[in-house]
C-alpha positions as CSV (number, residue, x, y, z in Angstrom):
1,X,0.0,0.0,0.0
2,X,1.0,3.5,-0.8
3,X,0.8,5.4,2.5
4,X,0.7,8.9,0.8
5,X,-2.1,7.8,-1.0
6,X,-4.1,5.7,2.0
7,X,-3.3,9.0,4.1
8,X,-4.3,11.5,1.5
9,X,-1.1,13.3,2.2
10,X,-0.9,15.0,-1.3
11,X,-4.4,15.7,-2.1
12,X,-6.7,18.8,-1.3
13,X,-10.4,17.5,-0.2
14,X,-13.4,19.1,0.3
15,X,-16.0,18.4,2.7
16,X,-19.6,18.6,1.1
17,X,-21.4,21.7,3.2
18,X,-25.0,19.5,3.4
19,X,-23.2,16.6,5.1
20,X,-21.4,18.8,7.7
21,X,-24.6,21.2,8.2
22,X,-26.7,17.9,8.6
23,X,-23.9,16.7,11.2
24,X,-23.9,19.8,12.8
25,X,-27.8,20.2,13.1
26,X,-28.2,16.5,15.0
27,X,-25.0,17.5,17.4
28,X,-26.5,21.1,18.4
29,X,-30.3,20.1,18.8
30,X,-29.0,17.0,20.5
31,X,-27.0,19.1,23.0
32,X,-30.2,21.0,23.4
33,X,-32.0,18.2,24.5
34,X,-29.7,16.3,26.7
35,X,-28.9,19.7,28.8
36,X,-32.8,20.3,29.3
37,X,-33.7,17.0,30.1
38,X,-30.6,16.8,32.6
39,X,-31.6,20.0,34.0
40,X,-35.5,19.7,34.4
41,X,-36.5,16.0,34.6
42,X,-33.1,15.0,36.5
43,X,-33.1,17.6,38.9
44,X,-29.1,18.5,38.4
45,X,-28.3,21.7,39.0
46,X,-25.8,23.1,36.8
47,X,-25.1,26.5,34.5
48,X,-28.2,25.9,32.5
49,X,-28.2,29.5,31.4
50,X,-24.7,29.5,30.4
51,X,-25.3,26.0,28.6
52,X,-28.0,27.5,26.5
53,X,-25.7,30.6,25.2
54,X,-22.8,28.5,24.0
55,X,-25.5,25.8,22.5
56,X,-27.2,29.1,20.6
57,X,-24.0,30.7,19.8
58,X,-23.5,26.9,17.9
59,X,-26.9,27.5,16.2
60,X,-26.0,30.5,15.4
61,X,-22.9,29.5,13.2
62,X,-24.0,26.7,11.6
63,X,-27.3,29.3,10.4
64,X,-24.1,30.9,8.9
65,X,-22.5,28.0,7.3
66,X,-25.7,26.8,5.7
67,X,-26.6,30.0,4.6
68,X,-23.6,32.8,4.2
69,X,-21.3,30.3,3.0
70,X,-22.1,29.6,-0.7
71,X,-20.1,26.9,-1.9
72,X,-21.2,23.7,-2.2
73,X,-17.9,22.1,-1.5
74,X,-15.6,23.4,1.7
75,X,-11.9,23.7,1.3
76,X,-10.1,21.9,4.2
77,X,-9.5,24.9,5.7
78,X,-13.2,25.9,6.2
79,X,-14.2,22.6,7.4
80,X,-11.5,21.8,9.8
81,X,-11.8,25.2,11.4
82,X,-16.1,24.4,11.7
83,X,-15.4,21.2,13.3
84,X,-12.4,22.8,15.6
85,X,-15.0,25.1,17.1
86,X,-17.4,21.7,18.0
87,X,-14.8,20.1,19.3
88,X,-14.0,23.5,21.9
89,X,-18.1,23.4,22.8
90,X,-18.7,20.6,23.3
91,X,-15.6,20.6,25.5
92,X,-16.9,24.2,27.5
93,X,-20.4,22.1,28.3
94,X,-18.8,18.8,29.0
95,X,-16.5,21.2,31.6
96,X,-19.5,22.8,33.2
97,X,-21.2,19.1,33.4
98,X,-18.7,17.4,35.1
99,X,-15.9,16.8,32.6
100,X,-15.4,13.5,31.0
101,X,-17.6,11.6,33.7
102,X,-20.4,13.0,31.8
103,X,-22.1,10.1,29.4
104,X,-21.7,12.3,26.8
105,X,-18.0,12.6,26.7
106,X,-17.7,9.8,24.3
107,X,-19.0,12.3,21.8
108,X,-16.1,14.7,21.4
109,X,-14.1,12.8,19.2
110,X,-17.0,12.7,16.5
111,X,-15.5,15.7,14.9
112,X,-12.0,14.2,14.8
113,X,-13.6,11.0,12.7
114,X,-15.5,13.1,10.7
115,X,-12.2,14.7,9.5
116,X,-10.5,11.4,8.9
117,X,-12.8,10.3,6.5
118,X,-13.7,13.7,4.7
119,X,-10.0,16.0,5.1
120,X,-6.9,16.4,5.1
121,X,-4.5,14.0,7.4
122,X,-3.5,17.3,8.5
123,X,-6.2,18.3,9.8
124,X,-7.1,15.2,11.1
125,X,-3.6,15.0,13.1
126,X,-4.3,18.6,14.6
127,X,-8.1,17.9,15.7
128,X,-6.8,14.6,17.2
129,X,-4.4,16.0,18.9
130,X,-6.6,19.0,20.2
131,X,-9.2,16.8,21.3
132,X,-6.5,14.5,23.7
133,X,-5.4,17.5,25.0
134,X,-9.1,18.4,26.2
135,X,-9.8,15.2,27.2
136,X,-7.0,15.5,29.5
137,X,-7.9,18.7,30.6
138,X,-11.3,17.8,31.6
139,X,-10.2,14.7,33.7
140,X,-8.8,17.2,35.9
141,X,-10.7,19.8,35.6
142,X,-14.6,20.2,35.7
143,X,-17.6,21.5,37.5
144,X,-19.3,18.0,39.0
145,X,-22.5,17.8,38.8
146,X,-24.6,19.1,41.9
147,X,-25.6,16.2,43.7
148,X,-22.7,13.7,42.7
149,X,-19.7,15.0,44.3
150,X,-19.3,12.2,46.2
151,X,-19.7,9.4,43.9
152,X,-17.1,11.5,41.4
153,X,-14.4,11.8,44.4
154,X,-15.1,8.2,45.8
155,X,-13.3,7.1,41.7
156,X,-10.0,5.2,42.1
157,X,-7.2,6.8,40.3
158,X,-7.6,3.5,38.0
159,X,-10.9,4.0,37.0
160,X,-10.4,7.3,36.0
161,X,-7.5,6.5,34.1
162,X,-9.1,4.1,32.4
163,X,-11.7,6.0,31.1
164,X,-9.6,8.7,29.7
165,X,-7.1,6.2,28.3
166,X,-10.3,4.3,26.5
167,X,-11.6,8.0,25.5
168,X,-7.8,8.4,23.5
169,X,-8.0,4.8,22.2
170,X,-10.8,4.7,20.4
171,X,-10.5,8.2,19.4
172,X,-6.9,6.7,17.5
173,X,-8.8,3.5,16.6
174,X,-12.0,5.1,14.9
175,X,-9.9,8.0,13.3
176,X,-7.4,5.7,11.5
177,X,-10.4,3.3,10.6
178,X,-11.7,6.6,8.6
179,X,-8.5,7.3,7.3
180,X,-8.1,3.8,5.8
181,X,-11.4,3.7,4.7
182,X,-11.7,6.8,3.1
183,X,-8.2,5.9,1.0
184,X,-9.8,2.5,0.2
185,X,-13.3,4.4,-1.2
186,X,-11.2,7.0,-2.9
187,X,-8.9,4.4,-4.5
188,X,-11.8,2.4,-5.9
189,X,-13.4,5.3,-7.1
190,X,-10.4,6.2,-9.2
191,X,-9.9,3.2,-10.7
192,X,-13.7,2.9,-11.8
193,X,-13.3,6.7,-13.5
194,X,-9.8,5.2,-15.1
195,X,-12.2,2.1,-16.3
196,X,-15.0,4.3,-17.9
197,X,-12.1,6.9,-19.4
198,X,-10.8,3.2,-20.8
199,X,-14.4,2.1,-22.2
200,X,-15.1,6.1,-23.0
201,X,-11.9,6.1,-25.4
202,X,-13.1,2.8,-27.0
203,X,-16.1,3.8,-28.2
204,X,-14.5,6.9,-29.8
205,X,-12.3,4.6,-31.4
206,X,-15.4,2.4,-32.6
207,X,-17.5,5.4,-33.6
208,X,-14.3,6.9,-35.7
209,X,-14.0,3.6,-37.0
210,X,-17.6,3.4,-38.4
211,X,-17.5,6.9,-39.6
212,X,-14.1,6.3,-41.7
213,X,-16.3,3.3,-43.6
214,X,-19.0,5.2,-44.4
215,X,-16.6,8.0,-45.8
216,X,-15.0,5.2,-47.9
217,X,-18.1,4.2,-49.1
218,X,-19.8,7.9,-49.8
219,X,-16.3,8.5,-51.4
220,X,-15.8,5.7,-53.6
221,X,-18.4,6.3,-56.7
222,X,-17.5,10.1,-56.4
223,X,-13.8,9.0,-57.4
224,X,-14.8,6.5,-59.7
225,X,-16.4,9.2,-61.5
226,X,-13.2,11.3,-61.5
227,X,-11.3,8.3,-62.6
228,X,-13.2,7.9,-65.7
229,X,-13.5,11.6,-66.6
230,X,-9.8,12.1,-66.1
231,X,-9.0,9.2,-68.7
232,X,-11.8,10.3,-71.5
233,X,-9.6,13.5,-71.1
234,X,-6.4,12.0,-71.8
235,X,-7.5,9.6,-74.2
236,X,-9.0,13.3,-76.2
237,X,-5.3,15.5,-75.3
238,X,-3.4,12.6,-76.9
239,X,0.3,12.5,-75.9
240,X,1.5,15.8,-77.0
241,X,-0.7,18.6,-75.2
242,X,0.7,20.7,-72.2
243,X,-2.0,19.1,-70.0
244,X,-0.9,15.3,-70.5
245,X,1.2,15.6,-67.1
246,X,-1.6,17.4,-64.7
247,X,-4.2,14.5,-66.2
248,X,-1.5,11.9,-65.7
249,X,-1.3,13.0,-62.6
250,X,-5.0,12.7,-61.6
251,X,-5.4,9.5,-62.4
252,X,-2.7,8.2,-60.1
253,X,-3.8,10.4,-57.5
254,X,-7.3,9.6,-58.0
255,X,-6.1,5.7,-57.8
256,X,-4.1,6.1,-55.2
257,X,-7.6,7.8,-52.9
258,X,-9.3,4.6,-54.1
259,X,-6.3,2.3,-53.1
260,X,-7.0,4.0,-49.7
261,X,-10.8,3.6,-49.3
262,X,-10.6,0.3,-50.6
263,X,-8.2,-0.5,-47.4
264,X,-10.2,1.4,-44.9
265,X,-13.4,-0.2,-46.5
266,X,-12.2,-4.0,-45.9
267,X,-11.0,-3.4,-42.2
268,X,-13.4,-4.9,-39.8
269,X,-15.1,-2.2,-38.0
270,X,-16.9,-3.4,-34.8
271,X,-20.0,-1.6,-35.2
272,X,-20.8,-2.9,-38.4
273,X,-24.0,-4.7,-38.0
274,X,-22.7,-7.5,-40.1
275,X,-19.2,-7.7,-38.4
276,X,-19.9,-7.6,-34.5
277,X,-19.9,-11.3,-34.4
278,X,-16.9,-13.5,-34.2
279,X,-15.9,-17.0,-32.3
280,X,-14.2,-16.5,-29.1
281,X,-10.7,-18.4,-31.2
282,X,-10.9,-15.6,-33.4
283,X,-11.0,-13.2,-30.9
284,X,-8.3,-14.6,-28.6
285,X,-6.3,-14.6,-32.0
286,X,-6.5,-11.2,-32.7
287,X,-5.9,-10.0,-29.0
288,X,-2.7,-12.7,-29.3
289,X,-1.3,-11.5,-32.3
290,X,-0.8,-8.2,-30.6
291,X,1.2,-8.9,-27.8
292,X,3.3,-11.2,-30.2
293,X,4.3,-8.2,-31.8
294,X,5.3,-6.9,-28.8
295,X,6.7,-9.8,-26.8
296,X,9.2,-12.5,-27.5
297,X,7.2,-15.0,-25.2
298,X,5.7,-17.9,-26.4
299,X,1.8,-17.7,-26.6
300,X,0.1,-21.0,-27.4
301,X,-3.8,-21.0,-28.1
302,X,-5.5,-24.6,-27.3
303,X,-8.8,-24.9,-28.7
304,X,-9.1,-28.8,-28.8
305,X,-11.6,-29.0,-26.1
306,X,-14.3,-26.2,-27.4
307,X,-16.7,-28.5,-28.6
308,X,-19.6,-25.8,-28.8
309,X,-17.8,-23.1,-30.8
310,X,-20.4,-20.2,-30.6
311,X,-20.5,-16.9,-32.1
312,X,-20.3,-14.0,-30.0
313,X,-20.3,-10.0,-29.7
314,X,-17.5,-7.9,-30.4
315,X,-17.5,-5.5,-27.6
316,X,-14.9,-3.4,-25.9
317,X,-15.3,-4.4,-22.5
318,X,-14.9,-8.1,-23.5
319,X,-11.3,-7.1,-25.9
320,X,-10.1,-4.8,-23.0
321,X,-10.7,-7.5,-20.0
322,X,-9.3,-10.2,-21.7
323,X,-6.2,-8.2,-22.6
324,X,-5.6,-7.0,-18.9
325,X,-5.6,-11.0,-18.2
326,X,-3.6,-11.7,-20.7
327,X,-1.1,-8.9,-20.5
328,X,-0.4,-9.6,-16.7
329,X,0.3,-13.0,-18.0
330,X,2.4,-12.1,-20.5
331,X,4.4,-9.5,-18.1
332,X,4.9,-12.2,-14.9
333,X,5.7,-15.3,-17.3
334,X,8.8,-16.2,-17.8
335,X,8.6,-17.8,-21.3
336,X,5.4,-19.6,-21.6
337,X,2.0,-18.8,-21.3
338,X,-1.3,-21.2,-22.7
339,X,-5.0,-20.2,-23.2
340,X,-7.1,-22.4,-23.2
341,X,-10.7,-23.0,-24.3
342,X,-13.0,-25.3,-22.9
343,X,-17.0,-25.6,-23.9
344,X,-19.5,-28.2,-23.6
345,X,-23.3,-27.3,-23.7
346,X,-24.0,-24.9,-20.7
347,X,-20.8,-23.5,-19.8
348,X,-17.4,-21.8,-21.5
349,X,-14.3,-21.2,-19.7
350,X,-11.3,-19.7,-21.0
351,X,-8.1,-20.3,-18.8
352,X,-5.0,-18.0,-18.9
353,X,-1.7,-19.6,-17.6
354,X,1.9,-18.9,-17.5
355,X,5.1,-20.4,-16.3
356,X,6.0,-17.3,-14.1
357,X,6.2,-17.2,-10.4
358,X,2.7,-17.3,-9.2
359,X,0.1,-15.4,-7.5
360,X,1.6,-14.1,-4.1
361,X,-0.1,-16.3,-1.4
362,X,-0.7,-12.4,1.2
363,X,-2.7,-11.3,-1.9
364,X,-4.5,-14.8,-3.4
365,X,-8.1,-13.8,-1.1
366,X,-7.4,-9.8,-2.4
367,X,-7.4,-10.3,-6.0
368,X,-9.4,-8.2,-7.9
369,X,-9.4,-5.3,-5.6
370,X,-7.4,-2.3,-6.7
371,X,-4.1,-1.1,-6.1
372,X,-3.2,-3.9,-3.7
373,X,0.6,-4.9,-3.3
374,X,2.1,-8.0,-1.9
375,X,5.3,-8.3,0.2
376,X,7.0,-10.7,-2.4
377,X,10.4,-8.9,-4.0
378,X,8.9,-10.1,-7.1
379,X,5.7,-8.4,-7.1
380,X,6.9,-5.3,-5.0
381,X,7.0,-3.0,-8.3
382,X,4.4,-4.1,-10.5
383,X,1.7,-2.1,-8.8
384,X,-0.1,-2.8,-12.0
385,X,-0.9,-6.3,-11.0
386,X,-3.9,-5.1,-8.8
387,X,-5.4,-2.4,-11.1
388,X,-5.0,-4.8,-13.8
389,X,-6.6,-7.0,-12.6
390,X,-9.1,-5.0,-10.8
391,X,-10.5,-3.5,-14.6
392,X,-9.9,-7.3,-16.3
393,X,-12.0,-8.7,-13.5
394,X,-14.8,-5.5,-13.7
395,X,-15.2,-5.5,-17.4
396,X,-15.7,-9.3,-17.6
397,X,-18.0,-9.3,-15.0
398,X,-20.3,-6.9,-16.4
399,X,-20.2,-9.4,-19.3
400,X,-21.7,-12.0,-16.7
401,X,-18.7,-13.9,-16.4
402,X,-17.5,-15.3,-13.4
403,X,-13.3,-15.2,-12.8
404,X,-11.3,-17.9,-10.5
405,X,-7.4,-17.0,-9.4
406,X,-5.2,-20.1,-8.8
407,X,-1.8,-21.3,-8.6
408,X,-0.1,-24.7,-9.5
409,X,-1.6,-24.2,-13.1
410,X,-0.1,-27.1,-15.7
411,X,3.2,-24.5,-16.2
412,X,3.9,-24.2,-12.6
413,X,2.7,-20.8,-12.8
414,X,-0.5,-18.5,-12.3
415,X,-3.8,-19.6,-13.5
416,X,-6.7,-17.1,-14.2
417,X,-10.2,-18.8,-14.9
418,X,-13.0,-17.5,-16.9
419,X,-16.2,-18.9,-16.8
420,X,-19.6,-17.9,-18.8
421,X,-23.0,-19.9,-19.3
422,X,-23.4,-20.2,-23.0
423,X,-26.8,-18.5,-22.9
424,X,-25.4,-15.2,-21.6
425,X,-22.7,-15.1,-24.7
426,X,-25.0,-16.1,-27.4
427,X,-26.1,-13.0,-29.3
């Protein structure tokens, strides 16, 4: 794991205003509620008066961050500093209520977790810290509550130890719980905008594909038309006039537009009504023949067990997540790597395997999750491994496939399994 990225160390987040006035709202009326019904039903005297200014004062600026502030989307700065001021509050009433005796003391390092999931690990650190410093401060000094002086002195040193030291753990405990799961949500998030980016870019390719056809095909009997013209003209000029060269000339040109077309016309463009169908061998061929070009491994395509060769469609999320599989195959293996396909009639499976080192056993139950990293030398720099796989696995699924990670495959390596019904493939 990359701890500047789990700990958002290089990244400036904002806090959505509606979640923090909505947090705010249930904190201040809840304060409200708790001192009154202390107060009047319980029978404790304490500074109700008091109480009830720094509860309003509250009120008053969260009125002002739901209604002067107009951005939907607080800086770190703005956010930190509104959930600074809750923290000192709530703090002032738990000190007139008898410090962090009072039930409610559990409740003053909400803010901090707020900020480690939403801000800044810099403002995370300095809340944290602000709030273990009150906490401290209210264990030894408070206003008890009238009526339970007694109980409150009668405490063993212990005890009260122990609740301030269970205050400060599970302020660290819940705050870096945030922190990691923030990092985790953010992660994922990235890599699913990376994926549609991915499928986004492949459908402009598609679409540019299908347009260049259909020029080739508008073009073509305009050009043949030239064509013609341009050698009824030179047949007329003869070999002698001063415009044998320029007509000479536009009939190569003109062949050498319809040499063009021709080309772009035969290509096989995926959204061609009557080429978006193909066998999953050809398919695996043309993604194969790619990395051949690019890799002096040695790719072997078995299709003696795909007794129920179907048709199926051509799409990009198929091509791309059988690449990623194959490509991490390709990058790990040392020389070898076999597909395989296997059919009878209900199911498919395609199986990738190479001759490399393996799936890392720390990471075997975290496959298909993003950016994860194993503790292996071998793996420790191929971060792409997990986002790889991460897409592979998302795209194919989404084509209701179901995808299997083993080791111990027939070349000693990794072994990535593909599965579909044959009903959900045939188009």
């Amino acid at each position: 794991m990359d701890f500047a990225t789990i700990f958002r160390l290089d990244e400036n987040l904002n806090l959505d205003k509606k979640t923090l006035v909505f947090l705010r709202w249930i904190a201040l009326f809840g304060q409200l509620f708790s001192v009154n019904l202390v107060f009047f039903f319980l029978d404790l005297n304490f500074p109700i008066i008091l109480c009830h200014v720094i509860i309003l004062v509250g009120l008053l600026t969260n009125i002002y961050l739901q209604f002067g502030l107009k951005a939907n989307l607080l800086k770190d700065l703005y956010s930190s500093s509104f959930l600074m001021y809750d923290i000192i509050q709530l703090s002032i009433l738990l000190f007139l209520t008898g410090g962090i005796f009072n039930p409610f003391a559990i409740l003053l390092i909400v803010p901090t977790i707020v900020s480690s999931t939403f801000l800044s690990m810099g403002s995370t650190i300095i809340l944290g810290s602000s709030t273990i410093i009150l906490l401290f401060i209210l264990t030894f000094f408070n206003l008890p509550l009238p009526g339970m002086e007694e109980y409150i002195l009668s405490f063993p040193n212990y005890y009260v130890t122990g609740i301030l030291i269970s205050l400060i753990i599970g302020l660290v405990f819940l705050s870096y719980f945030g922190i990691r799961f923030a990092g985790e949500t953010k992660k994922r998030s990235d890599a699913l905008n990376k994926l549609q980016q991915i499928l986004a870019k492949e459908y402009e390719l598609e679409s540019l594909g299908g347009q260049a056809a259909a020029a080739a095909h508008s073009l073509g009997t305009p050009l043949a038309t030239i064509s013609v013209v341009s050698k009824e003209m030179r047949k007329e000029v003869g070999d002698n006039s001063k415009l044998t060269k320029d007509i000479d000339l536009l009939i190569s040109q003109t062949k050498r537009c319809s040499e063009i077309l021709k080309n772009i016309s035969q290509k096989k463009i995926i959204n061609d009504e009557f080429l978006s169908s193909m066998s999953f061998e050809d398919l695996l061929e043309e993604i194969i023949k790619s990395f051949k070009e690019s890799s002096e491994k040695n790719i072997i395509l078995n299709t003696d067990k795909d007794i129920n060769k179907i048709d199926i469609k051509r799409n990009p999320e198929l091509v791309y997540g059988l690449r990623n599989f194959i490509g991490n195959a390709v990058k790990f293996a040392n020389q070898n790597i076999l597909i395989s396909i296997v059919s009878d009639n209900i199911n498919l499976y395609i199986s990738i395997e190479d001759d490399g080192p393996g799936f890392p056993e720390d990471i075997m139950k975290a496959l298909g999750e993003p950016y994860i990293r194993s503790r292996s030398n071998l793996f420790k720099n191929n971060a792409g491994l997990g986002l790889g796989t991460f897409l592979g696995k998302t795209l194919l699924e989404r084509q209701s496939a179901v995808i299997y990670f083993e080791n111990n495959s027939s070349l000693n390596g990794a072994k990535v399994k593909i599965k579909w019904r044959i009903n959900d493939l045939i188009i």
